[in-house]
Backbone as a printed PyTorch tensor [residue, N CA C, xyz], in Angstrom:
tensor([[[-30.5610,  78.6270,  -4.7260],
         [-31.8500,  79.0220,  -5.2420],
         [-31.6460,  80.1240,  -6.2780]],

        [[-32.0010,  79.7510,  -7.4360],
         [-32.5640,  80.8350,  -8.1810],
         [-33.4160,  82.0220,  -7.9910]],

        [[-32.8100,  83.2230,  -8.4890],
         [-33.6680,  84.6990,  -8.3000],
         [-34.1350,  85.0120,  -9.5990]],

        [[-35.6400,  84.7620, -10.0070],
         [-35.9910,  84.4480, -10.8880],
         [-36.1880,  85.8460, -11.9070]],

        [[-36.6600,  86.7050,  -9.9250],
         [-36.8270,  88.6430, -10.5650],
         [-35.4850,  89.3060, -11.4240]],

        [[-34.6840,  88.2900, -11.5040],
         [-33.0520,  89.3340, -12.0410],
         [-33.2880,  88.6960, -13.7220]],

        [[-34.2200,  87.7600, -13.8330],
         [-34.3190,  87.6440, -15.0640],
         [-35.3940,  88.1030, -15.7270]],

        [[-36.2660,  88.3110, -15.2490],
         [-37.8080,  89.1940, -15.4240],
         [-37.4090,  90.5880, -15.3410]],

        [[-36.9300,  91.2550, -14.3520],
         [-36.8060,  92.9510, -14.2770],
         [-37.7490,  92.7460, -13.1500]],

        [[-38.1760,  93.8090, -12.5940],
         [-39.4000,  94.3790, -11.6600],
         [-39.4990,  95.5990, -12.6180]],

        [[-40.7480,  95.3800, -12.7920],
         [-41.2680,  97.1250, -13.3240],
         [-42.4650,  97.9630, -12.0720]],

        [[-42.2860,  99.0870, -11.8790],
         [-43.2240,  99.7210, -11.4590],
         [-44.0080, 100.7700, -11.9540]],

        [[-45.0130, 101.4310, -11.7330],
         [-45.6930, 102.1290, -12.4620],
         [-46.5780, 103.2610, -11.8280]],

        [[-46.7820, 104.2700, -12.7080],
         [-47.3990, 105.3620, -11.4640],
         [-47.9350, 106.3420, -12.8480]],

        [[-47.7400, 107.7230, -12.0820],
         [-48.4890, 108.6800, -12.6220],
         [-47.8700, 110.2940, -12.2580]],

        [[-47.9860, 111.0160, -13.4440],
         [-47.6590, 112.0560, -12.8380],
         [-48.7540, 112.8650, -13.2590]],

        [[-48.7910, 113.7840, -11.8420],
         [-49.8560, 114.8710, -12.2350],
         [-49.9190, 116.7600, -12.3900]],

        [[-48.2520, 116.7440, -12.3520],
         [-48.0430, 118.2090, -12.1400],
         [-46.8190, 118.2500, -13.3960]],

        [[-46.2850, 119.7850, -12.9720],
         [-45.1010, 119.6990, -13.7290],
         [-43.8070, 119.9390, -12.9320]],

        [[-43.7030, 119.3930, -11.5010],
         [-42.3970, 119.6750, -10.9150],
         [-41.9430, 117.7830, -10.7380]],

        [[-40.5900, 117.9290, -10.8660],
         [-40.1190, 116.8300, -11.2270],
         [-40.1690, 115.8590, -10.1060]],

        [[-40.7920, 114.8910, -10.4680],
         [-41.1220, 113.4940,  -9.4750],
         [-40.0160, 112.5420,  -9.7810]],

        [[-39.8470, 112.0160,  -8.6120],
         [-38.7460, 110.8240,  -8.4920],
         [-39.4730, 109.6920,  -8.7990]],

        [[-39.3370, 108.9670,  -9.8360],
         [-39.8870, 107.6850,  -9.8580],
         [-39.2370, 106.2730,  -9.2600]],

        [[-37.8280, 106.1490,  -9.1530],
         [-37.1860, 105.3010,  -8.5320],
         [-35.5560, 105.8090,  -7.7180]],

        [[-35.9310, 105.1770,  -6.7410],
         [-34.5160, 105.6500,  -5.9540],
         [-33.6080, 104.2750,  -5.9570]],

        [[-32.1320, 103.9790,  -5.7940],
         [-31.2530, 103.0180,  -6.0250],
         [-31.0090, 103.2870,  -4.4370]],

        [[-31.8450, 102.0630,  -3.2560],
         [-31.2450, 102.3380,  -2.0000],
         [-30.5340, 101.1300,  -1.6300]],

        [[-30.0990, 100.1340,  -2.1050],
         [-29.4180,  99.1230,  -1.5700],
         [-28.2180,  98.8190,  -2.5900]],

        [[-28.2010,  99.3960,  -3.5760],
         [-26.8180,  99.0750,  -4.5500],
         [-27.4600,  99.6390,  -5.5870]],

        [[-26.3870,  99.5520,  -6.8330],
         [-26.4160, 100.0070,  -8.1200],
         [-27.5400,  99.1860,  -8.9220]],

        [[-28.0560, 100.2040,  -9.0770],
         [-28.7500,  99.3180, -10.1140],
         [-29.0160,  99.5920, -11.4830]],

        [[-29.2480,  98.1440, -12.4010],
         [-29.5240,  98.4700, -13.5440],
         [-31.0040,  98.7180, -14.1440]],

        [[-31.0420,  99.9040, -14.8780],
         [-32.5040,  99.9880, -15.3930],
         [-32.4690,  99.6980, -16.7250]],

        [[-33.5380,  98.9070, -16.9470],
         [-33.4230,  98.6040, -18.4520],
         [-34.4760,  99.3890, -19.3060]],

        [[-35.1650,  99.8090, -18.8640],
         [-36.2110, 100.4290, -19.6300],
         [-37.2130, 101.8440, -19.0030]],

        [[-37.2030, 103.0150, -19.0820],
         [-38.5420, 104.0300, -19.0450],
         [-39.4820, 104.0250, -20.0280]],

        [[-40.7000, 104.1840, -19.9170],
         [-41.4780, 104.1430, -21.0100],
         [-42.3630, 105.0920, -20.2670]],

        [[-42.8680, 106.2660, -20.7680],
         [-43.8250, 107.5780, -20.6150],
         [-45.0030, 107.6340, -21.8130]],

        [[-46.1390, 107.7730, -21.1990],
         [-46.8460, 107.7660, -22.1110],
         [-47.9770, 108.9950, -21.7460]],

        [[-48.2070, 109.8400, -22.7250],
         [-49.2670, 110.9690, -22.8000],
         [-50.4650, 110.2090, -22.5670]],

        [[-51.7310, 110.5160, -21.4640],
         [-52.5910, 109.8930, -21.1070],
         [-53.9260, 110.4340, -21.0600]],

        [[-53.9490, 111.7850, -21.7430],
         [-55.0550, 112.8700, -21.5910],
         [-55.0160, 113.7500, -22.6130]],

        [[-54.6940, 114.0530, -23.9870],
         [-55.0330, 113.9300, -25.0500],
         [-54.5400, 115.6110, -25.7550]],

        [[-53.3130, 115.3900, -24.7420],
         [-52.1040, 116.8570, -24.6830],
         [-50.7680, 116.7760, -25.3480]],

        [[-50.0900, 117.6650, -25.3210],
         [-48.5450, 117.5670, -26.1370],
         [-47.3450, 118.0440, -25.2490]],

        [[-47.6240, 117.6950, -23.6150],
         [-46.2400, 117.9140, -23.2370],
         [-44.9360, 117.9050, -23.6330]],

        [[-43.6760, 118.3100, -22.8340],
         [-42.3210, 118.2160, -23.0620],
         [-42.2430, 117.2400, -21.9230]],

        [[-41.2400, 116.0530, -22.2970],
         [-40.8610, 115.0460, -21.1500],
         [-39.3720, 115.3730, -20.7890]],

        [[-38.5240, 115.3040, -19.5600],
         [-37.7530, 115.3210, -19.0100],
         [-37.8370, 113.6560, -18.2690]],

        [[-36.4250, 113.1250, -18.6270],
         [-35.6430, 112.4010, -17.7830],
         [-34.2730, 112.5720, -17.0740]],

        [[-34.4650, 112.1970, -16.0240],
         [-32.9550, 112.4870, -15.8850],
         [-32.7020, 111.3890, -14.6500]],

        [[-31.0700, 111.2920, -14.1890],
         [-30.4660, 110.5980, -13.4980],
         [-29.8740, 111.7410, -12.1480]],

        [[-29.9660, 111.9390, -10.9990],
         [-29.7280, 113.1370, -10.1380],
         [-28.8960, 112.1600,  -9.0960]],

        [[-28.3360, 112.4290,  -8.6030],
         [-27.0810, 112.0380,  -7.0840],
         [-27.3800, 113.0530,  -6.1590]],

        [[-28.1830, 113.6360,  -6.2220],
         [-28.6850, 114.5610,  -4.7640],
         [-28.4950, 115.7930,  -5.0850]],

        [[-27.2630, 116.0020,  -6.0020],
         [-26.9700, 117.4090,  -6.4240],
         [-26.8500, 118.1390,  -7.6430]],

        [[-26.8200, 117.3590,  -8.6910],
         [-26.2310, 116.9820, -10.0190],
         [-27.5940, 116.6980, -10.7600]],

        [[-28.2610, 116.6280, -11.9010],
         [-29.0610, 116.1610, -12.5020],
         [-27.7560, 116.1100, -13.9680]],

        [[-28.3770, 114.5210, -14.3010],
         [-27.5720, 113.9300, -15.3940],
         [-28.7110, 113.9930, -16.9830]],

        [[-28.9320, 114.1240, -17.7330],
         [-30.1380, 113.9720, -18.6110],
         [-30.0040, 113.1910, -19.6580]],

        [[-30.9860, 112.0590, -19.5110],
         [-31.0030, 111.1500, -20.5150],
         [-31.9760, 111.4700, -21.7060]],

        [[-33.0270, 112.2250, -21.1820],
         [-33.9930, 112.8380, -22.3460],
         [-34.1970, 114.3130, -21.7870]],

        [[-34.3370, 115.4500, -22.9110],
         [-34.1920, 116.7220, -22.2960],
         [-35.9250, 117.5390, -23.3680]],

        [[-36.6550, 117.7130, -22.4230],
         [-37.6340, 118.6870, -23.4170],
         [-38.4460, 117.7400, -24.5450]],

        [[-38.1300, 116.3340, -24.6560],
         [-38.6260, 115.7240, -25.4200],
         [-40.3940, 115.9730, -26.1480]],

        [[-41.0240, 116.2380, -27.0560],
         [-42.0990, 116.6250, -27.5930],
         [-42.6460, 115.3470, -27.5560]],

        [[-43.7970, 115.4310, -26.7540],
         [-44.9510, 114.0610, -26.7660],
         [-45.9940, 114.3090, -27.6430]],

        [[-46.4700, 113.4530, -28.3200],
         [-47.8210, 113.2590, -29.0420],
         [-48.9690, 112.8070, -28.1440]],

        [[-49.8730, 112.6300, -28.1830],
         [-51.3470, 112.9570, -27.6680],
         [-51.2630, 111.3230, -27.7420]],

        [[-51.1490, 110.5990, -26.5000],
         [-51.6430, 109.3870, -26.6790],
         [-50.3060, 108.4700, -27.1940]],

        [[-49.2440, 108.8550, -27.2970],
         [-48.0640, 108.2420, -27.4230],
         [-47.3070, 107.8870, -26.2960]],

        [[-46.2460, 106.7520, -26.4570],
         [-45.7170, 106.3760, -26.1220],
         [-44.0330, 107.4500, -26.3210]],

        [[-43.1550, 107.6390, -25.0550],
         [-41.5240, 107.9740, -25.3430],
         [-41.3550, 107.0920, -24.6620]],

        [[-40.1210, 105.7720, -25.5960],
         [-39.4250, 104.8550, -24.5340],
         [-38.0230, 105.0780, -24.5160]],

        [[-37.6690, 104.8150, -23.8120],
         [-36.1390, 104.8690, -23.2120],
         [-36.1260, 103.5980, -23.1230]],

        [[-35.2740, 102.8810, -23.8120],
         [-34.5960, 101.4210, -23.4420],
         [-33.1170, 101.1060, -24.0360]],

        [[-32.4760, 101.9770, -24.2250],
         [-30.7880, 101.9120, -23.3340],
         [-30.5320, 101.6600, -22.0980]],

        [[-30.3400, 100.2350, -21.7530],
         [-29.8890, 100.2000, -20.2280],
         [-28.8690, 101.4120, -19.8200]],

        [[-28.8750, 101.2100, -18.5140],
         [-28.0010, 102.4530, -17.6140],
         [-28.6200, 102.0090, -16.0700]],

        [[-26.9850, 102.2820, -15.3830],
         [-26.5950, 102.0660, -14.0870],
         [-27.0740, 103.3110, -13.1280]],

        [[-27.7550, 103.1670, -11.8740],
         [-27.8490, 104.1860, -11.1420],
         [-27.1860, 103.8790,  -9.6380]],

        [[-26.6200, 104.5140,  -9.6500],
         [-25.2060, 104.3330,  -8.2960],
         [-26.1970, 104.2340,  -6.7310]],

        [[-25.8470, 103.4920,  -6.0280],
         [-26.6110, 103.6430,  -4.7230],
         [-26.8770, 105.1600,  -4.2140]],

        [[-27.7780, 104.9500,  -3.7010],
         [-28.0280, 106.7850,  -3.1040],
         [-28.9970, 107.4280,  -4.5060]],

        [[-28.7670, 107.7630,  -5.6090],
         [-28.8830, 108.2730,  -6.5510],
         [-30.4210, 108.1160,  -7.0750]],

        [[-30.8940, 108.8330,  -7.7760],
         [-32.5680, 108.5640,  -8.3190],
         [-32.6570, 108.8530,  -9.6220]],

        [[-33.3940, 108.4250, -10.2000],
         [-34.1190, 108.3720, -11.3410],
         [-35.4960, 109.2190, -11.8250]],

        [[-35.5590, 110.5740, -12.0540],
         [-36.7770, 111.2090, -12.1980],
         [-37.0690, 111.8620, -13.5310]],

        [[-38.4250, 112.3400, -13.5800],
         [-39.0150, 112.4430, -14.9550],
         [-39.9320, 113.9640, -14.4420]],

        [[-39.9070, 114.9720, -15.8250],
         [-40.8110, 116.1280, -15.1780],
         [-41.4240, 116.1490, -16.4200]],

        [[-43.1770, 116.5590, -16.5500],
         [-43.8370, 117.1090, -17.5100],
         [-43.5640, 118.3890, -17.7840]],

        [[-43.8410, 119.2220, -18.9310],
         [-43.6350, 120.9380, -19.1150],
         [-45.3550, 120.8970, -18.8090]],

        [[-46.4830, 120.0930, -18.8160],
         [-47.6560, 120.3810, -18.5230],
         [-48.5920, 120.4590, -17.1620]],

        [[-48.8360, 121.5030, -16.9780],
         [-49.0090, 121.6530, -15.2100],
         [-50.0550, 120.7490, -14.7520]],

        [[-51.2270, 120.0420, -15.6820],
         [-51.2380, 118.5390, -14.7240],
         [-50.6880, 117.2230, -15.2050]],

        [[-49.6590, 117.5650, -15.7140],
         [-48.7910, 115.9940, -16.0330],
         [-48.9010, 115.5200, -16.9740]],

        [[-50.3180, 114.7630, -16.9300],
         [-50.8330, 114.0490, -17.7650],
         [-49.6260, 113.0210, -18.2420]],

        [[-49.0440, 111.9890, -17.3770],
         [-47.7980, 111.0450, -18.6320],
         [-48.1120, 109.8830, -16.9120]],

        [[-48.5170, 108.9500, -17.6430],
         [-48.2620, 107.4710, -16.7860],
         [-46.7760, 107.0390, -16.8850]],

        [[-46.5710, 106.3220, -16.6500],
         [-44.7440, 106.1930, -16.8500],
         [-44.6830, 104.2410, -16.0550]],

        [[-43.8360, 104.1670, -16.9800],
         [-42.8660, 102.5030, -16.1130],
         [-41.2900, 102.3170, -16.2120]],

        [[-41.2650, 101.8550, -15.0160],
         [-39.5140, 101.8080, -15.1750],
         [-39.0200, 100.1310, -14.7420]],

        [[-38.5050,  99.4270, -15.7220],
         [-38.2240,  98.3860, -15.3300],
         [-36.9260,  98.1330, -15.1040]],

        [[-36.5470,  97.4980, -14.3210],
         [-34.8570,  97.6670, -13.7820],
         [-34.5460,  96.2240, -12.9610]],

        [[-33.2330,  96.1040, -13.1550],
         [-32.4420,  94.5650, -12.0790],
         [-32.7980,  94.5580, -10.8350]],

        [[-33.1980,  93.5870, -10.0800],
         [-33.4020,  93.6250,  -8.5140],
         [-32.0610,  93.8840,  -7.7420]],

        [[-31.4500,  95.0380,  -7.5300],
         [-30.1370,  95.1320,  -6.8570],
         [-29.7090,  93.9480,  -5.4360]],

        [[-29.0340,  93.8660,  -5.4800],
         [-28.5670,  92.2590,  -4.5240],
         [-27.4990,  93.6970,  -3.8370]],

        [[-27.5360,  93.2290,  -2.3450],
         [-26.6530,  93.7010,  -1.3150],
         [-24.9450,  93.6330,  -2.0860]],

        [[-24.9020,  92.1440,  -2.6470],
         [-23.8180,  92.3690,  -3.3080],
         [-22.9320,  93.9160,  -3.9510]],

        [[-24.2060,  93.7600,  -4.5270],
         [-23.8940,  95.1560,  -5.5350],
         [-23.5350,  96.2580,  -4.6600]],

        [[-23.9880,  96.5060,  -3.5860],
         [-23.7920,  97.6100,  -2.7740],
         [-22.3900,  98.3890,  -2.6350]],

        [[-21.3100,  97.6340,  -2.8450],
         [-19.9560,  98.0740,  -3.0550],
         [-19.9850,  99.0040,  -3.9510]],

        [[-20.6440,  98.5740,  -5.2250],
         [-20.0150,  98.7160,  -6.9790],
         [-20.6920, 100.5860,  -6.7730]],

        [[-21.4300, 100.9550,  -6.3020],
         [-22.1210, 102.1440,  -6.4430],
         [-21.4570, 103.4230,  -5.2330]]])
């Protein structure tokens, strides 16, 4: 049988409403690949966006302080691997958030569970 989600992605989607850094996806069954973040200003402000990649202890940064426009889009779509255990989070510099966000990524297969 074909796994049709490894060719689609799964995206999920949410919201942030503060400025302390929210985990948007955790890697709990294997490595996985993310193919895409996309943050978008949703309330008509100019936050700083933070991404980053963290292993529990470590924060890795894929976008640092980034300057948002009022109603814009920041995408991230350089794939990148996140090791089992490990998360994926995003912080506003604006104390209510204001940034919707999506992260679309590979459906990790048990397989993978070694590789991470």
């Amino acid at each position: 049988m074909t796994d049709f989600s490894v060719l689609a992605g799964i995206s999920e989607y949410g919201k942030i409403s503060n400025n302390t850094t929210t985990t948007i996806y955790t890697a709990s069954i294997g490595t996985t690949r993310v193919r895409s973040v996309i943050c978008c200003e949703n309330a008509g402000s100019t936050p700083n966006l933070t991404l980053e990649v963290n292993d529990g202890t470590n924060s890795y940064y894929k976008r640092k302080a980034v300057a948002m426009t009022a109603g814009s889009e920041t995408i991230f779509n350089e794939p990148f691997y996140v090791p089992q255990g490990w998360t994926v989070k995003i912080t506003s510099s604006d104390a209510a958030g204001k940034i919707d966000w999506t992260i679309t990524y590979d459906a990790p297969s048990r397989a993978a569970a070694g590789r991470g």
